[in-house]
Every structure is written in C-alpha cells, then in structure tokens.
C-alpha positions as CSV (number, residue, x, y, z in Angstrom):
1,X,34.0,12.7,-18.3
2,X,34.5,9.6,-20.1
3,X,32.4,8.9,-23.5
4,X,30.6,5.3,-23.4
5,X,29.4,3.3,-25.9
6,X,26.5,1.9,-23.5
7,X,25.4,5.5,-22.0
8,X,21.8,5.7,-22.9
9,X,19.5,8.9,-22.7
10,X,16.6,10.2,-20.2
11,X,13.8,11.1,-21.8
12,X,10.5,13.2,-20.8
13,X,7.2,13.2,-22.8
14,X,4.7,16.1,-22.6
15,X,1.9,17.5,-25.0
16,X,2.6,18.0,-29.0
17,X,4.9,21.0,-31.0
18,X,5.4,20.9,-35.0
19,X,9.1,22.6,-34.0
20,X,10.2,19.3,-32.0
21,X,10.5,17.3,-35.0
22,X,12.5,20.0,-36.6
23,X,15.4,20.5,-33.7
24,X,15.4,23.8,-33.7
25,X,18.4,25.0,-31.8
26,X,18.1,26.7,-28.7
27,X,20.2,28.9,-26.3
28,X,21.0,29.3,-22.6
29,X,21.4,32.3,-20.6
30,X,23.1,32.4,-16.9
31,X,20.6,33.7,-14.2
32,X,23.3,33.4,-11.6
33,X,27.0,33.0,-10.9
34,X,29.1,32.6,-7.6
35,X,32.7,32.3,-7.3
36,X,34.9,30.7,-9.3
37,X,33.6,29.7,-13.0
38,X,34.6,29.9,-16.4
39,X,33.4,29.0,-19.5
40,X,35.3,27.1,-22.2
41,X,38.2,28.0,-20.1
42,X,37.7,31.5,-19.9
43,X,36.3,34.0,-16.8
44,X,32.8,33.5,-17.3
45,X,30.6,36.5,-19.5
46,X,27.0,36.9,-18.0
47,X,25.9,37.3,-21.2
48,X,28.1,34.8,-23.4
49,X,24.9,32.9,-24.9
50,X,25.2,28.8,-24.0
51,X,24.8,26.5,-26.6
52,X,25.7,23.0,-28.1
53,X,29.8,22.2,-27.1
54,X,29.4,25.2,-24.3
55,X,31.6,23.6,-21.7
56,X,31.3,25.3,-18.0
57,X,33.2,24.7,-15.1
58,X,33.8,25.5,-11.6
59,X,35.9,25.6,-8.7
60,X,34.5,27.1,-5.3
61,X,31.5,28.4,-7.3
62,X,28.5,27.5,-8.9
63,X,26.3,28.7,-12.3
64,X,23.0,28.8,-13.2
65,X,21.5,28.3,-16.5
66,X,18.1,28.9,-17.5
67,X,17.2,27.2,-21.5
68,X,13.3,27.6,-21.4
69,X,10.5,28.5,-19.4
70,X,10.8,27.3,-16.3
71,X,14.1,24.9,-17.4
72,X,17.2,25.7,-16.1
73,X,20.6,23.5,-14.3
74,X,22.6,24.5,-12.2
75,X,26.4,24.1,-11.9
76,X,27.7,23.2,-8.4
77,X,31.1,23.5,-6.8
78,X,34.1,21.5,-8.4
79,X,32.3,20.4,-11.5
80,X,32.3,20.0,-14.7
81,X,29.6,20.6,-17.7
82,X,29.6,19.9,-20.8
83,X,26.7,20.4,-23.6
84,X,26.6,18.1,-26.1
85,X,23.2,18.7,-27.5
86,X,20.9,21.7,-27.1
87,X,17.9,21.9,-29.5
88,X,13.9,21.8,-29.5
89,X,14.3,18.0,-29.8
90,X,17.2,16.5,-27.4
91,X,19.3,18.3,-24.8
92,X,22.3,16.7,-23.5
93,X,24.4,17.2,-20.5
94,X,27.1,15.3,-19.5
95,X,28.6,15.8,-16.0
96,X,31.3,15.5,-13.9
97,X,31.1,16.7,-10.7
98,X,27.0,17.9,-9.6
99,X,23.9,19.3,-11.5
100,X,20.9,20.2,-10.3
101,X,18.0,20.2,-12.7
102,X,14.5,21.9,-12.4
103,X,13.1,21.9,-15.6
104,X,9.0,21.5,-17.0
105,X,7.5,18.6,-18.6
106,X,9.2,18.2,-21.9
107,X,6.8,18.1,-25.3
108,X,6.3,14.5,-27.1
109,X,9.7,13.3,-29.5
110,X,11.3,15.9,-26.7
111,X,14.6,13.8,-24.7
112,X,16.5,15.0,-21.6
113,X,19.9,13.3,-21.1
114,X,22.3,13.9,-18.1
115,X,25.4,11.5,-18.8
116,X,27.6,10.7,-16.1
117,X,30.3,7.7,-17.3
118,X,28.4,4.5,-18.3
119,X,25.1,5.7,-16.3
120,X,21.8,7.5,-17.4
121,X,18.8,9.1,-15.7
122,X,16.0,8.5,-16.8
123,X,13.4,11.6,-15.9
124,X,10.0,10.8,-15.3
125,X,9.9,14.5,-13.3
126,X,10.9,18.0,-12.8
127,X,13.4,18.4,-9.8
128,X,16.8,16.3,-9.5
129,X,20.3,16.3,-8.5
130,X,23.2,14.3,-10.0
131,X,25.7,13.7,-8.4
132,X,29.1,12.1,-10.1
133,X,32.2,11.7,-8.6
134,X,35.4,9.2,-9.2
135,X,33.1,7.0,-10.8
136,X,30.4,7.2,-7.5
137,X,27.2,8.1,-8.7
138,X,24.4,9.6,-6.2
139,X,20.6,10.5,-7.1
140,X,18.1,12.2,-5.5
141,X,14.6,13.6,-6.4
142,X,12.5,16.2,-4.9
143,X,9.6,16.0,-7.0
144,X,8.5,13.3,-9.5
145,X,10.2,10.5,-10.6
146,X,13.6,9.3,-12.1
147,X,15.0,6.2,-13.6
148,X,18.5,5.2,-13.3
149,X,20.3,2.6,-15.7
150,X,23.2,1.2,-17.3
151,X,24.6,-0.8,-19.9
152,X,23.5,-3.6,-18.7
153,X,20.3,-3.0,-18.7
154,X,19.0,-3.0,-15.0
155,X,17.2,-0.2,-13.8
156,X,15.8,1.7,-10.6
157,X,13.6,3.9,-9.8
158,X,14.0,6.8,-7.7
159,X,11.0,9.0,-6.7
160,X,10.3,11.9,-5.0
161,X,11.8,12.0,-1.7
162,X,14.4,9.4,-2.4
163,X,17.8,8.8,-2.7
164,X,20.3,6.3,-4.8
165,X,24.1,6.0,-4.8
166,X,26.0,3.4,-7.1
167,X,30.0,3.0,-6.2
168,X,32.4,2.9,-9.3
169,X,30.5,2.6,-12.4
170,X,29.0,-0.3,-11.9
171,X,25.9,-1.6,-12.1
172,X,26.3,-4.7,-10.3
173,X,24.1,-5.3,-7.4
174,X,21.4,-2.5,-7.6
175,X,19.8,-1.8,-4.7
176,X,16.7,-0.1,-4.2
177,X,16.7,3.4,-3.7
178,X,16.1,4.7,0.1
179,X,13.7,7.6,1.5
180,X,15.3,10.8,2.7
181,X,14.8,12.0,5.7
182,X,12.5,14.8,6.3
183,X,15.0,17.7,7.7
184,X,17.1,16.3,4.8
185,X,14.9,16.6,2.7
186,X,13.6,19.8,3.1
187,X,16.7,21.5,2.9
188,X,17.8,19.6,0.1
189,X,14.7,21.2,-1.8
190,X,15.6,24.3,-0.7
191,X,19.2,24.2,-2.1
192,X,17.8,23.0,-5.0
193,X,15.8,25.8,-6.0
194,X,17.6,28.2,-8.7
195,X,16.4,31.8,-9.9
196,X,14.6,31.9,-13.1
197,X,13.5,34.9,-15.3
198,X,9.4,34.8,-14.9
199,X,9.1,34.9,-19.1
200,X,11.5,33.7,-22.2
201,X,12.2,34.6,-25.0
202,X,15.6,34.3,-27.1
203,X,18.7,34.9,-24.6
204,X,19.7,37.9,-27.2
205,X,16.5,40.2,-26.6
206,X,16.8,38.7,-22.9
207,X,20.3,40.1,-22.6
208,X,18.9,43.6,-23.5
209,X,16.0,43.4,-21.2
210,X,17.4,42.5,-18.2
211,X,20.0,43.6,-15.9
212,X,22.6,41.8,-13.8
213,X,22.6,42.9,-10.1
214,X,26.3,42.5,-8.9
215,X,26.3,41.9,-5.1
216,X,29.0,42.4,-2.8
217,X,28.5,40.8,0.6
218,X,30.8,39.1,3.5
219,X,31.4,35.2,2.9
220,X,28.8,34.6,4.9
221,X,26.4,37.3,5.2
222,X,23.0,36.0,3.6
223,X,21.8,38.4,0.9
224,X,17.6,38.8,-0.5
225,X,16.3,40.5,-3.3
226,X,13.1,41.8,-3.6
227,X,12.6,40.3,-0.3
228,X,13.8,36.9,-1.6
229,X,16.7,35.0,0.1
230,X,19.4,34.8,-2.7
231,X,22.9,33.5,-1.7
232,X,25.4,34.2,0.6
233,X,28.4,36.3,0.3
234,X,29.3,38.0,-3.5
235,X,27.5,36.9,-7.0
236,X,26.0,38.0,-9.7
237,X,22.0,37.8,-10.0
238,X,19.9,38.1,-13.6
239,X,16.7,39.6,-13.0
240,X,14.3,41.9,-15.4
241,X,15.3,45.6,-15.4
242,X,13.6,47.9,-13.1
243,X,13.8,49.2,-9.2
244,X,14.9,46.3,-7.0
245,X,15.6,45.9,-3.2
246,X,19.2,44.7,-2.1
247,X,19.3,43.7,1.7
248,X,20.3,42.0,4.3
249,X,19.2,39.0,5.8
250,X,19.4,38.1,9.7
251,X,20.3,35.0,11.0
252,X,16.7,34.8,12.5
253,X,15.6,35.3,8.7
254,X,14.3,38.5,9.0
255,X,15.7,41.4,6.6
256,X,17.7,44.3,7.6
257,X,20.1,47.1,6.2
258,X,18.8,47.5,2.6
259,X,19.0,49.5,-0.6
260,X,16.9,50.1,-3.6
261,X,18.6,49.9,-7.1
262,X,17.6,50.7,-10.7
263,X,18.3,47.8,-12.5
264,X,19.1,49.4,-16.4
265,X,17.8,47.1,-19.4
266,X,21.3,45.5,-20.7
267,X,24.2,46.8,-17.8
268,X,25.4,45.6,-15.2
269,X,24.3,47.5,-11.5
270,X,26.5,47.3,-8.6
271,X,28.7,49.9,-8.6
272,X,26.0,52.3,-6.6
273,X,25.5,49.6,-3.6
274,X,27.8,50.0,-0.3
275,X,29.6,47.0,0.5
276,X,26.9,45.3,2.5
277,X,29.4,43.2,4.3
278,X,30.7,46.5,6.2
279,X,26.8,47.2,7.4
280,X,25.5,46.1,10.9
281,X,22.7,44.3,10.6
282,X,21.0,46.1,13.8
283,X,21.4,50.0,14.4
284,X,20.4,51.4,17.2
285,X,18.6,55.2,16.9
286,X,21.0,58.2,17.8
287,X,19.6,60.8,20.6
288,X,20.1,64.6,20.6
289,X,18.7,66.8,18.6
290,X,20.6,65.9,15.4
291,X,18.2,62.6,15.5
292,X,15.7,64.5,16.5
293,X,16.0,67.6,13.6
294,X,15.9,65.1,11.0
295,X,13.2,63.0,12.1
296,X,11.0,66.3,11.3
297,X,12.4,67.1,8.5
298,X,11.7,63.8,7.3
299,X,8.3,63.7,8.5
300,X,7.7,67.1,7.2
301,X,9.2,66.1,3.3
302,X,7.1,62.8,3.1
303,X,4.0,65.1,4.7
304,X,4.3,67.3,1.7
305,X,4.9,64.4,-0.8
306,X,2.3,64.2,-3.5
307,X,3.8,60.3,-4.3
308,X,2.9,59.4,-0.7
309,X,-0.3,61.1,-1.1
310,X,-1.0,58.4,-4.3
311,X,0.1,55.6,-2.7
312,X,-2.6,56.1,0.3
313,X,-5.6,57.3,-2.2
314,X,-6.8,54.0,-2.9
315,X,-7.6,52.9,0.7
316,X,-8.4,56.3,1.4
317,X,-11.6,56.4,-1.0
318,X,-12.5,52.4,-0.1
319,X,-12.8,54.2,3.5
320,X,-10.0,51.8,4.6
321,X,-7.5,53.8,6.0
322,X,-8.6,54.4,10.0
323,X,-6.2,52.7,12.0
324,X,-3.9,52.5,8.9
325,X,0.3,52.8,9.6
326,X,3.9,52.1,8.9
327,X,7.1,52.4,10.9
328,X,10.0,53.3,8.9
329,X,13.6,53.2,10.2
330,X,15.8,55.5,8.4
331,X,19.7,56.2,8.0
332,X,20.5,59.7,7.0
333,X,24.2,60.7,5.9
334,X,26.0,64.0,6.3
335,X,24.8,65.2,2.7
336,X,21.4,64.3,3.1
337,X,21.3,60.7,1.3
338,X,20.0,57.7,2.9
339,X,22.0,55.2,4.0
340,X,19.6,52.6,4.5
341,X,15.4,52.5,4.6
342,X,13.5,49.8,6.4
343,X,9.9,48.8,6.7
344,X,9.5,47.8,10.3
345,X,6.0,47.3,11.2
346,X,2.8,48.7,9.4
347,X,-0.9,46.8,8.9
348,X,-0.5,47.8,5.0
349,X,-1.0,45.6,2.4
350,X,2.1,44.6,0.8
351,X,1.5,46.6,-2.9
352,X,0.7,49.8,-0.1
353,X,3.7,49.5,2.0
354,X,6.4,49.6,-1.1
355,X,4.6,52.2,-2.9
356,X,5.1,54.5,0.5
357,X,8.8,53.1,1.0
358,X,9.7,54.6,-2.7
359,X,7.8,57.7,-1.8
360,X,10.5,57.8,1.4
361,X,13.7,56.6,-0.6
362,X,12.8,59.3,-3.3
363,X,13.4,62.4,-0.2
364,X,16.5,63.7,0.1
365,X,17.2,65.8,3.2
366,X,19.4,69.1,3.4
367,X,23.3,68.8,4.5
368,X,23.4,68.2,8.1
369,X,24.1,65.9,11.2
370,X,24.2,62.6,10.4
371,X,21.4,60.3,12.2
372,X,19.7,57.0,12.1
373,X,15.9,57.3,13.5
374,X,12.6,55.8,13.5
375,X,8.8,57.3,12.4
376,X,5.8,56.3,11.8
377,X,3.3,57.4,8.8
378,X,0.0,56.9,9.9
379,X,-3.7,57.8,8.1
C-alpha cells in the first residue's frame, strides 16, 4: 500500500499506565495459520516473534496474531500486512487486502491505526473488519463503534451492526453507513472471531509454554478442539501445552471421530494424529463375537481402573450418583490401541464426563480382532 501524506490515525482511550508514555516495545505471536503465508517473504515460522517492519502476507490463507491480552488481527486471504509501529504507546497496521481486528480497550496516550491508502479508522470499539481493495474501501463493526475519515476531513461513523464502503480513494460524497442484516451479521461475527491464548506474557516464554497443534484434515472437513469449532481443512493452532481433543465436526455440528493429544510445552504435535480427512464421520458397531470379546474386555479394564474409580468419588460421597451414566463409543485396532473414543450420551457433568473419557483413552486392550463398539458406564 501506498504511503499518504493525509492518512491520519485511529485512536482508543482507556484507563491510565506509567509504561504508555515510555513506548515500550512490544511483540506479536501467531495463534493460528492456514494455507498459504509468509513472512517478510519467507514460509511463515510459528514462532518467528512479530514486531515493528514485520511484513505478512498471504495467498489462499490466512494468520492470526495475538499482541496483548485479548488483542489480536487477523490476516485474510490475498492480503497484505505490514507493521509500521508496535509499542505500549501506538500500533500501526497498514493494509492491503483484509484485517480483522478484536482487540480490548486501549489505555489513555494509547493509539490504534489501520491505514489503508489515504483512509483511516477511527476505533471507538473492539471488533472490526477492513477491508481494502484497488483503492475500494469496506467497513464493518460487530461491536462498538468506528470512525472513518480522510484527508479531507469528513468523517462517518460506523457502529455496531453496520456497514460502509467508499469506491476509489475518495472521500467525495460520503454516505452514511447502512445496517447489516441479521443472518449477515451473525455470521460475519462468527468469522470474525480468532483464537487467543487465555493469559500473556512476552511471546519468548509464550513460545516455550505452549504448543502448536498441527492439523491435517480434508479441504472441507470442519475440525474442533477441545470441543471448539476451529477451521476447516489443514492449519496450525497455538494453544497452552497439555492433553487436548482433536475431532471431527458434522455437518449437523455435532462432533465425531476424535483423538486426544499431549500438547509438549515448546514443539510442535501432529505427527501422532491420523489423517482425519481419511476418517468417517459415522461408524457403525461390528457384530460377532470379535465386537463382542472386546466390549468385555473393555468393560472389564475400565471396571478395574482406579482412575475411573477417582473421577466417580466426588458424586459418589455427595450421594449423587443413582441414575448416573455415560455411553462411550469405542474403536479398537488389531494391536489393542484405540482408534477413536467418543462420548455419546451420559447425564454427567461436563468436568465428570472428561475425567472418565481419559480414564477410557488411558486402557489399552491385548492384540486381537479389530472392532468398533459401544458401552455404557453406569453408577
């Protein structure tokens, strides 16, 4: 994009911080990456740290950055990112091509700026998306308010739920900005939402804490983790290290096929998952008495488990657990793994219900028939 003389900033006030006046630089981290992107025309590092003159780019892809506590951009498809200022007092993005920010209210002397040619947006909220193309300029907000303005001066507002486009760079006959529709608008705040890490810190003891989960999928088979609708397809996915669930999800929105990884502080996990592309979302439980065999032999392993025993003690000594249960269906391979573990139906609270589907993931069975089933644990 085009430096301009009459590009002005956006700016957003919020309560007081002795280290704004100082400018103290600050760093970015990428929660997640899709696709095609590089950085300062490279292939894109996880866990290259982005600061001031970082430039990013995209082609069928997109990138997430997270610079703060609940502050991050993301980088869509085709675009183009450059930042020009980074720090405890002013960040600056300039854009060509679409952003998406998310980012909390900003300290006093703190200034936002997203430049796109001779236009500015001014943020008077959290939750927009800029839009720049050939000199065409669209902007929406889902929550709060912005400003957009010019060199010459004129301004318009754009609040939540509403929509402005400018052709050309031009400000020449502003028009106000129009409401969104509501099916629009909806899923327009559901693309813009971006995965965050739940605490920060400096992206360098980040780096080391977390662990990239790297996700291989069909184009468009929709992927969740930890239960959470993620992206479609392959990517990579920042979150802190620790067990997580991989699975499926179903066109009705429901999960299916799924496996549990160990996310190790500082790697990258993903060479342990099956391709989840080459899974069927539905599987239908074998007959004969290979199903049958290991259906006992699983009930009789998770029977003699002390981990299941802990995860049901709680409720037992409330007096809670009458009536209590959970249907598990189960994929067993030839040499006794799992192939994939899921929580069908139970009346468990949620804390319950994963505590008893580790205690079932942990059980290895002996070499054998391979067989998908169903059972229940009930108390």
């Amino acid at each position: 994009p085009q430096e301009s003389a009459e590009t002005r900033v956006a700016t957003v006030a919020v309560a007081p911080d002795p280290e704004v006046q100082q400018g103290h630089a600050l760093r970015g981290l990428a929660t997640f990456a899709r696709g095609d992107v590089r950085i300062d025309g490279r292939a894109f590092d996880f866990d290259a740290p982005i600061a001031v003159h970082t430039e990013l780019e995209t082609g069928k892809g997109e990138l997430v950055i997270q610079f703060g506590e609940h502050s991050a951009f993301r980088v869509g498809d085709e675009s183009r990112l450059r930042v020009r200022r980074l720090d405890t007092k002013r960040v600056e993005l300039e854009i060509m091509g679409r952003v998406d920010v998310d980012i909390t209210r900003r300290l006093p002397g703190q200034e936002f700026v997203v430049i796109a040619g001779q236009h500015e947006v001014i943020v008077r909220g959290t939750a927009f998306r800029v839009d720049y193309q050939a000199g065409n300029l669209g902007v929406s907000c889902t929550r709060g308010k912005v400003v957009v303005t010019g060199g010459g001066g004129d301004s318009v507002q754009v609040p939540a739920g509403q929509v402005f486009h400018i052709a050309a760079d031009t400000l020449e006959g502003l028009r106000l900005a129009r409401p969104i529709d509501q099916d629009s608008l909806a899923a327009l705040d559901a693309a813009m939402r971006m995965p965050m890490l739940p605490a920060w810190t400096s992206p360098k003891l980040l780096s080391a804490a977390t662990t990239v989960l790297d996700i291989s999928a069909s184009p468009a088979q929709e992927v969740a983790i930890d239960g959470i609708p993620v992206a479609q397809g392959s990517f990579g996915f920042r979150t802190m290290s620790g067990r997580h669930q991989v699975a499926l999800v179903s066109r009705t929105g429901e999960l299916g096929h799924q496996r549990w990884v160990e996310g190790m502080a500082g790697q990258h996990q993903g060479s342990n998952l099956l391709a989840l592309s080459e899974l069927p979302l539905k599987s239908k439980p074998l007959s004969g008495t290979g199903s049958r065999l290991r259906k006992k032999q699983m009930q009789a392993a998770v029977a003699a488990s002390s981990r299941a025993e802990r995860c049901f003690a709680p409720l037992a000594k409330q007096g809670l657990g009458e009536g209590a249960y959970i249907d598990f269906e189960v994929g067993v391979n030839r040499d006794g793994t799992q192939g994939f573990l899921n929580v069908r139906k139970s009346n468990l609270g949620q804390t319950t219900q994963e505590c008893l589907r580790h205690a079932v993931d942990a059980v290895q069975l002996p070499v054998g028939a391979p067989a998908n089933f169903r059972f229940r644990l009930s108390f």
